[in-house]
Structure formats: structure tokens, C-alpha cells
Wavefront OBJ file of the C-alpha trace (Angstrom):
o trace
v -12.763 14.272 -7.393
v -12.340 13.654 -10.892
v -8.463 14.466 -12.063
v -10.074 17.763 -14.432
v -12.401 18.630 -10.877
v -8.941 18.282 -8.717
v -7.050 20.373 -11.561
v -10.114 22.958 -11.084
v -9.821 23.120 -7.597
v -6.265 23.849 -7.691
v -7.115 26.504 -9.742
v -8.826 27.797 -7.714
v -7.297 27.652 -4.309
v -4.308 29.336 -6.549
v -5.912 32.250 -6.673
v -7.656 31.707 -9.853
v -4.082 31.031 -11.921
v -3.575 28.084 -13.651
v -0.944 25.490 -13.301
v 0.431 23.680 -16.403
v -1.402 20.511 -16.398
v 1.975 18.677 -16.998
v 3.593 19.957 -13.664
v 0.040 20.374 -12.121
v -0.328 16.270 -12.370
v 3.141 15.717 -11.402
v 2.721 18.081 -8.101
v -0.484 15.884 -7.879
v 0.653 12.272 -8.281
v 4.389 13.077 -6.138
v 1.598 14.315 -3.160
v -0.361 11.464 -3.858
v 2.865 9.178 -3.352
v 4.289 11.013 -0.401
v 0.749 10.509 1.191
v 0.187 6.699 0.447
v 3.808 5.690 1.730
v 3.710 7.277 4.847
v 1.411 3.881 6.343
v 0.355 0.628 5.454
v -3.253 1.851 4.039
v -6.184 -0.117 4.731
v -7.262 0.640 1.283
v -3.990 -0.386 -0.141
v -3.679 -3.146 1.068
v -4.899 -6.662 -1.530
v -3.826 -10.374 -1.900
v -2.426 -11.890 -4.995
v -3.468 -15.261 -5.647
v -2.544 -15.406 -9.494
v 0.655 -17.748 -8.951
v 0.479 -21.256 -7.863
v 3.635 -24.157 -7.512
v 4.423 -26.951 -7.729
v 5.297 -29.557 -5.094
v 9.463 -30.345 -5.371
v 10.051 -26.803 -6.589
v 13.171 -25.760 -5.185
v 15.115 -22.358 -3.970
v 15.768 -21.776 -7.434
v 12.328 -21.941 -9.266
v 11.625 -18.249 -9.870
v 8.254 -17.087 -9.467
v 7.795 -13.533 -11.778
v 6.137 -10.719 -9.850
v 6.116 -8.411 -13.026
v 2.447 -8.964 -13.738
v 1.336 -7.947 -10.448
v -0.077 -4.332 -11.210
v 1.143 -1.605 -8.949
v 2.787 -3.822 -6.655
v 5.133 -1.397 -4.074
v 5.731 -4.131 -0.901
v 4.852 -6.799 0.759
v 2.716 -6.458 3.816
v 2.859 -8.761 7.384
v 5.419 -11.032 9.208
v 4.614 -13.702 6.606
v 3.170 -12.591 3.416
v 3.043 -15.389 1.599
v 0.646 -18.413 2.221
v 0.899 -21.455 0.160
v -2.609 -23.088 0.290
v -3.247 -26.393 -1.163
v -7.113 -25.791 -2.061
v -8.283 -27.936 1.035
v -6.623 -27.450 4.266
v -3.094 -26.944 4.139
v -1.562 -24.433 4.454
v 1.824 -23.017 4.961
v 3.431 -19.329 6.035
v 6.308 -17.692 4.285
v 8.266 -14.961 5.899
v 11.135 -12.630 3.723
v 14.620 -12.919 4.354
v 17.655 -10.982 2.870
v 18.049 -11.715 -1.167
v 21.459 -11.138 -0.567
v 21.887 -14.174 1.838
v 19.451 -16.288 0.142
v 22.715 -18.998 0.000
v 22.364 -19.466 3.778
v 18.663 -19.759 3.417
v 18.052 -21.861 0.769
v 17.068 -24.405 2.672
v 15.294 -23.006 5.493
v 11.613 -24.009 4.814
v 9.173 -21.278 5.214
v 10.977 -18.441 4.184
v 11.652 -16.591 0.735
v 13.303 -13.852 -1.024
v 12.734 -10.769 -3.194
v 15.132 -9.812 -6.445
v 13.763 -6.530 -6.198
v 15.845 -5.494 -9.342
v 13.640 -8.436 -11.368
v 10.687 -8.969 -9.656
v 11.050 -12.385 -8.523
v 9.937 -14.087 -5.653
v 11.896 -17.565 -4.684
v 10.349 -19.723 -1.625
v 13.668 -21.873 -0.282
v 13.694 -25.112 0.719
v 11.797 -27.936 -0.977
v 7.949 -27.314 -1.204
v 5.978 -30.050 -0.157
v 2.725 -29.509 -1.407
v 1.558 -28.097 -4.868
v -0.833 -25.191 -4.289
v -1.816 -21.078 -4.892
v 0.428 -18.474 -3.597
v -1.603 -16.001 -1.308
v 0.842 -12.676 -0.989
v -0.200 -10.056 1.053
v 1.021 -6.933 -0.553
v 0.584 -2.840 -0.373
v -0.339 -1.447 -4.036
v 0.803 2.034 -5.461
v -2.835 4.079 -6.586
v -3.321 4.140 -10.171
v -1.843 7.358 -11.430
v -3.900 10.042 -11.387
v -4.685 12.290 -14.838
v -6.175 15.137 -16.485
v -9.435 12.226 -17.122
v -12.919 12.543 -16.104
v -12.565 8.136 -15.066
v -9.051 9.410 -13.469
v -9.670 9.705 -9.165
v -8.090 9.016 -6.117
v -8.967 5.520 -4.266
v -9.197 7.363 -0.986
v -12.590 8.803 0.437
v -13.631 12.238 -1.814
v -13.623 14.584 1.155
v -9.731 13.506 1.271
v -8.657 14.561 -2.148
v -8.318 17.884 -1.347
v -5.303 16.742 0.438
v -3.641 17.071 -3.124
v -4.440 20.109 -3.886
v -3.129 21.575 -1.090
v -0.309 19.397 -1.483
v 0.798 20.392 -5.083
v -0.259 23.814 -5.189
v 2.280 24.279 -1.874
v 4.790 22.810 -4.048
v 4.141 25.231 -6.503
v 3.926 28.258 -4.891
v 7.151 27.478 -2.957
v 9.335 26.153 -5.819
v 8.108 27.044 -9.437
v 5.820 30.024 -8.773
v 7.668 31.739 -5.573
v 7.551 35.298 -5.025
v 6.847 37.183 -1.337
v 3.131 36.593 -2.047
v 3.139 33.020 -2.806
v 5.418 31.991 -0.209
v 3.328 33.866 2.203
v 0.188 31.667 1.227
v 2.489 28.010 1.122
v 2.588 27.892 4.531
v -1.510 28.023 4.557
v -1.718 25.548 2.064
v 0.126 22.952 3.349
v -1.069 23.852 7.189
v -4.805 22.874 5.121
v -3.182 20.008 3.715
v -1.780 18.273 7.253
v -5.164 18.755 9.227
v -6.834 16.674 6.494
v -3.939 14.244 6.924
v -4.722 13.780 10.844
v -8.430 13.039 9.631
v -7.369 10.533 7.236
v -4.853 8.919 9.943
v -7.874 8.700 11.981
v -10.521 6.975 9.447
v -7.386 4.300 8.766
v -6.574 4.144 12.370
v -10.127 3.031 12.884
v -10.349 0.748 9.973
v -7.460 -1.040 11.671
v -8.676 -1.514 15.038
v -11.476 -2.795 13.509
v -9.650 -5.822 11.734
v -7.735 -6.424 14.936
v -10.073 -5.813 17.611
v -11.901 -9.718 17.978
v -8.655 -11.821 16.920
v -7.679 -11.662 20.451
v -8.058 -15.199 22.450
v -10.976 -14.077 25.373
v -13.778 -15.806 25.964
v -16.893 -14.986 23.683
v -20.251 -15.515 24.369
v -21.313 -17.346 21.082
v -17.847 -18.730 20.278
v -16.046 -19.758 23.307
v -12.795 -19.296 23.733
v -10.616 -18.204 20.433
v -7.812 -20.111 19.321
v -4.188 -19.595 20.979
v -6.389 -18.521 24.775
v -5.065 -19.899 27.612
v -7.416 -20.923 30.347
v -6.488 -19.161 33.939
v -9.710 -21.114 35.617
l 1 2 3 4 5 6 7 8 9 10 11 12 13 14 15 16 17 18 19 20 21 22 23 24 25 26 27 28 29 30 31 32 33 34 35 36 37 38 39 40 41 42 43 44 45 46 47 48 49 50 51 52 53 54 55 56 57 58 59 60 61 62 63 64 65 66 67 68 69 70 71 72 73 74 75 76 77 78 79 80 81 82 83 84 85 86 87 88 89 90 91 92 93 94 95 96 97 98 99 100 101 102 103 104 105 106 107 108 109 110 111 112 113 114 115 116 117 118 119 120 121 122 123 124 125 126 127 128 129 130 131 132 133 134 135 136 137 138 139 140 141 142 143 144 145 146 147 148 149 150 151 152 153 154 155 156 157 158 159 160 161 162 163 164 165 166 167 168 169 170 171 172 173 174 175 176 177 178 179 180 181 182 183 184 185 186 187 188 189 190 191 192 193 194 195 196 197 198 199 200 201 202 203 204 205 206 207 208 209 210 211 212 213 214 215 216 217 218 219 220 221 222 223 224 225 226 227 228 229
């Protein structure tokens, strides 16, 4: 749904009253938020690989994560990979920012400034090369626009109207008849939530399920198996 199709459909699953689109957007986008923070999502997740180094940069060369749109975490044991272009390449894991004085200068491992957005790798890097960070994105905001939509699959966006029309009837709209119908609402707006749990769980499993080391018929056995013969 398009953000005026989702404010129609609130409108409708309200009974036919219409919300302010100012609070209607905001009950939107806060269900849309509570939703998308409750997992990793598959379709959240991307790689950054706008930022390179340079070798002998130290625990004090900042690296400025402002520019990275939407960015809400990093994802993985070690999100970062430094990659030289060729063959090299080497993991990053996060340690505390506050203790990055003890760490500065344990190779492999960086810290955050969440506060500024900067990303420091500690010790001394050895090779020049791009900066692959796996990372979970916020959504793009959704609005009252007709190019304005959710990322998710369509038959999930009803998930937010149920969401923010719950909110409303509970909080700004409450009398004994609204509160009566909240309960429905959001009872709507949890079974599509199992369904969407579901489609990620599979999308997961999916990723996972041949990085495990048995033997293969066309490949052999994967990297890391250990042979029992």
C-alpha cells in the first residue's frame, strides 16, 4: 500500500472516521518501528561498502558513519570486513567505545561513538582496502505520498493499520466503544505478525541451510568439515 491507500484503509477499519493525517502517520511510522526492531529483518538487512582505508591507519583515524542513510545497527559477530580488492581479507568484531583504551591495539576489533557516528578499527591496519559493514537499516519513513510504501511484502501492511488505529482508539479517541474494538484491532494486527515471523523465519533458513560442512554431491566436502571416515 501506498501511504494515501494505508491512510484509506485506516479509515476505514475506523469505522469510516478519519484520523488526522499528522497523528495518523505518526501512529503509522511508531508501528512501523516497533515492528522492524523486534528482529534482525531479512529485508533490512544491506552492506556498506562506501568507506575504504588506508594501510598504517591507526585506533584513532575516524571513519564518519553519518552518510550512511538509515543506518540503526550493526548486524553479525564481525560486521566489518576489510577487503583488499584481491584476496585479503580481514574480520572486525565491536567492542565497548568506552574501553576502546584497552583495545586499541587489539587487531581485529573496533568501536562505535554512537553519539557521532564514527567507526574506529584499533590496532594498526595492514592492508589498504574497502570497508564491508554489515548493518540493519531503519525503513524510509512512511507519508501521506502516492511513491511513500512499506519495504515489507503488501499483504503485510495492514499490520499498520491495525497497529495505529489500536493506538488510536485506546489513547486519543477512547470511549467504551472504541476500547471495545482495540482489543480486535490489535488481536488482527499480531496474527499478521506470526505470518510475517514465518516468511522471515524462512528467508533465514534459507541463507543458512547449505553453509554447513557435510559432504555434497557436486562440491565435496565444505570448508571447516571434519572427516569421521
Amino acid at each position: 500500500m501506498t501511504g494515501p491507500e494505508l491512510e484509506t484503509f485506516c479509515e476505514e477499519i475506523n469505522g469510516g472516521a478519519s484520523i488526522g493525517a499528522t497523528v495518523l502517520f505518526q501512529f503509522i511510522n511508531l508501528a512501523k518501528a516497533m515492528v522492524e526492531q523486534t528482529r534482525p529483518w531479512m529485508a533490512l538487512r544491506y552492506t556498506d561498502a562506501s568507506k575504504s582505508v588506508a594501510s598504517g591507519n591507526t585506533w584513532q583515524t575516524a571513519i564518519d558513519l553519518s552518510a550512511v542513510a538509515r543506518f540503526n545497527r550493526f548486524y553479525g559477530e564481525k560486521p566489518i570486513k576489510l577487503f583488499d580488492g584481491n584476496n585479503r581479507i580481514a574480520c572486525y568484531r565491536q567492542v565497548p567505545f568506552d574501553g576502546r583504551l584497552f583495545y586499541r591495539e587489539e587487531p581485529h576489533t573496533f568501536v562505535y561513538d554512537e553519539a557521532n557516528k564514527t567507526l574506529y578499527l584499533n590496532g594498526t591496519i595492514q592492508f589498504a582496502g574497502t570497508l564491508y559493514i554489515d548493518h540493519i537499516k531503519d525503513s524510509p519513513e512512511i507519508t501521506h505520498n502516492d511513491g511513500s510504501s512499506w519495504i515489507f511484502p503488501s499483504w503485510a501492511h495492514p499490520l499498520l493499520g491495525f497497529y495505529a488505529v489500536a493506538i488510536n482508539k485506546g489513547g486519543v479517541d477512547y470511549d467504551d466503544i472504541n476500547a471495545r474494538m482495540a482489543p480486535d484491532n490489535r488481536a488482527q494486527a499480531i496474527a499478521i505478525l506470526k505470518l510475517l515471523d514465518g516468511w522471515d523465519n524462512e528467508k533465514q533458513l534459507q541463507a543458512q541451510q547449505n553453509i554447513d560442512p557435510y559432504q555434497n554431491l557436486n562440491e565435496g566436502y565444505r570448508s571447516g568439515a571434519i572427516d569421521l571416515g
